[in-house]
C-alpha positions in Angstrom: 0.0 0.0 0.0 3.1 2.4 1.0 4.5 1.7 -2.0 1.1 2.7 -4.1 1.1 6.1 -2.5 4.6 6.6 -3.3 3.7 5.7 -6.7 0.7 7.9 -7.0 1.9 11.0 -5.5 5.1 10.7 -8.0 2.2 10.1 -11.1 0.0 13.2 -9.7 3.8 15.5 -9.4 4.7 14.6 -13.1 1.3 15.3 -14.8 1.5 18.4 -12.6 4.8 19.4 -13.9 3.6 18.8 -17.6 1.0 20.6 -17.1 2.5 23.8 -16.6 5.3 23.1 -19.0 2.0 23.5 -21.7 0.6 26.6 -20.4 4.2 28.2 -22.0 2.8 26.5 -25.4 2.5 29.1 -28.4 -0.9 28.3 -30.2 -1.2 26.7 -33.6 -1.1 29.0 -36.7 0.9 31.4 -34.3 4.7 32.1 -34.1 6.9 34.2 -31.4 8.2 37.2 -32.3 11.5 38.2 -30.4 11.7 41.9 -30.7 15.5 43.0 -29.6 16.4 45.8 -27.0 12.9 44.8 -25.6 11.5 42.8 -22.5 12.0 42.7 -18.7 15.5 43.9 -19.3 14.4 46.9 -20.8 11.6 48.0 -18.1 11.9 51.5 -16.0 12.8 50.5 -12.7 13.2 51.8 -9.0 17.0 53.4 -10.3 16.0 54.1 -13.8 13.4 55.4 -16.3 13.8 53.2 -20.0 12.0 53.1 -23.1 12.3 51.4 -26.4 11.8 51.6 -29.6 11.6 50.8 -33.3 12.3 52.8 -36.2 11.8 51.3 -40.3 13.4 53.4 -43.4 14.8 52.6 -46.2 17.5 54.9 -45.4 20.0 53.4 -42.5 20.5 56.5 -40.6 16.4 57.5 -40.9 16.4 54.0 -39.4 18.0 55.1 -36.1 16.8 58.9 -36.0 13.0 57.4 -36.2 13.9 54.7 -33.2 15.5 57.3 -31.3 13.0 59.9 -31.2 10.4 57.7 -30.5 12.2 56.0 -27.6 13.0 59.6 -26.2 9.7 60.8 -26.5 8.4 57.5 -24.5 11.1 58.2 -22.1 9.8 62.0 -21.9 6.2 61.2 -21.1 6.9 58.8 -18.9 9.4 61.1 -16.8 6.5 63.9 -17.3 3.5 61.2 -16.1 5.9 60.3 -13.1 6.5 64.0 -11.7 3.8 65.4 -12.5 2.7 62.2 -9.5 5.5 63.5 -7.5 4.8 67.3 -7.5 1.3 66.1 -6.6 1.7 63.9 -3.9 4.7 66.8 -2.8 2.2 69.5 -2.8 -0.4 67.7 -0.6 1.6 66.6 1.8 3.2 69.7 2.1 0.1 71.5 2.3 1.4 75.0 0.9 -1.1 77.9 1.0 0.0 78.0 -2.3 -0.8 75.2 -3.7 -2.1 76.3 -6.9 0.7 78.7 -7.9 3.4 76.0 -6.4 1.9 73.5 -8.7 2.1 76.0 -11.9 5.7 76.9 -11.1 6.2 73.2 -10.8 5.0 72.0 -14.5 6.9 75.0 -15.9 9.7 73.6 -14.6 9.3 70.0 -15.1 8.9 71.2 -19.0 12.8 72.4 -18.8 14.1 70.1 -16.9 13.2 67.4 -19.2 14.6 68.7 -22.1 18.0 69.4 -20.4 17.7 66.2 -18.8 17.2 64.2 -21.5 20.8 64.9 -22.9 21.7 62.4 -20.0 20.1 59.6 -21.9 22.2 56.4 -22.2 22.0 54.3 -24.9 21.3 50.3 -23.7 20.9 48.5 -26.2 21.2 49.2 -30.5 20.4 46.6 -33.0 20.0 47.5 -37.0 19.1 44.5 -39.3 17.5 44.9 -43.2 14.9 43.3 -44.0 14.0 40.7 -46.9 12.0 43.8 -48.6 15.5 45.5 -48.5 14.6 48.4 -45.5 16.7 49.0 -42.3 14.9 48.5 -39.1 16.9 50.0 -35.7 16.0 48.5 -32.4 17.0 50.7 -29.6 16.8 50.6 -25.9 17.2 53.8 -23.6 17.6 54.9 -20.3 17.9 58.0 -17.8 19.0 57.5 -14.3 16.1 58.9 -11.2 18.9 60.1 -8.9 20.4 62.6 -11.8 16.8 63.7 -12.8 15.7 64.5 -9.3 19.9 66.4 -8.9 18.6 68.6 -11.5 15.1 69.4 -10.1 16.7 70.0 -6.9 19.2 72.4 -9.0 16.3 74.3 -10.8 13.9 74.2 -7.6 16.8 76.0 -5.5 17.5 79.0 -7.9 13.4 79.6 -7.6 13.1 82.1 -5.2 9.4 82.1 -4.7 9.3 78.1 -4.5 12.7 78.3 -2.7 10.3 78.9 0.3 8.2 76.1 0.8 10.9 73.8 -1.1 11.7 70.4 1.0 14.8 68.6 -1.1 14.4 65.7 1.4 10.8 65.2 1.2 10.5 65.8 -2.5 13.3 63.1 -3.3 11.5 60.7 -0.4 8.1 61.0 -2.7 10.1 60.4 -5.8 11.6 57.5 -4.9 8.3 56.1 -3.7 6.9 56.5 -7.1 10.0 55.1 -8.8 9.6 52.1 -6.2 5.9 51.7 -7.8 7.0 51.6 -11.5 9.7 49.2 -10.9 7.1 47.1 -9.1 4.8 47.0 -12.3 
């Protein structure tokens, strides 16, 4: 009898394993595409916003520039979605009397500091490949770092006098690194 339930429990552990082998099965008629510079690798985390992109020309160059600016412009809404969170959630829990004027100044600045911090972009990953149909496809993977984006809010945010005031470098960085904790979690 021992010796049945030994049996039976290794039976039941093996149809379990192949059962979830098949769950990974791609379905007929259907074939995986592996896109490069892409996946889990790729993903904004905690430390660092990314995006990626694609970009088809016939022309090699055009190629990259139509990758790159769409992977930038990703990146930029991204970093705009993710502060404008911050400046919120800042705001509120620094209740300013203010509040409406703080949050203006705020979004004015976010606008610059994006476009001078998106000069910081690193590059993570660059593929180019031509197609059968004889066009040049560039795969690219970017990525900014938090710390150096909230170094140059901090920067900007100190040189305004009128938001110099309320200003809390501690507790804005503390709420921006609970958002970045978020994405990275997603």
């Amino acid at each position: 009898m021992k010796k049945l339930n030994v049996y039976l429990v290794v039976l039941v552990a093996a149809a379990l394993i192949a059962g979830c082998k098949g769950k990974d099965k791609i379905p007929a008629g259907e074939k995986e595409v592996v896109v490069p510079c892409s996946g889990p690798d790729y993903f904004t985390t905690a430390k660092f916003f990314r995006a990626n992109s694609i970009g088809e020309s016939q022309d090699q160059v055009t190629s990259k520039k139509k990758a790159l600016t769409n992977a930038r412009n990703e990146l930029a809404q991204a970093i705009n979605t993710t502060v404008k969170t911050v400046t919120d959630n800042y705001v509120n829990s620094r209740e300013m009397n203010n509040k409406e004027e703080v949050e203006e100044r705020f979004e004015s600045l976010n606008r610059e500091i994006v476009d001078q911090t998106l000069s910081g972009i690193k590059t993570l990953c660059e593929k180019l490949v031509k197609t059968d149909n004889g066009t040049y496809k560039t795969y690219v993977a970017l990525e900014l770092s938090a710390d150096e984006l909230v170094s140059k809010y901090n920067e900007r945010l100190s040189k305004d006098e009128r938001l110099k005031i309320d200003y809390d470098y501690e507790k804005f960085k503390e709420t921006f690194e609970k958002e970045m904790e978020k994405m990275g979690n997603n």
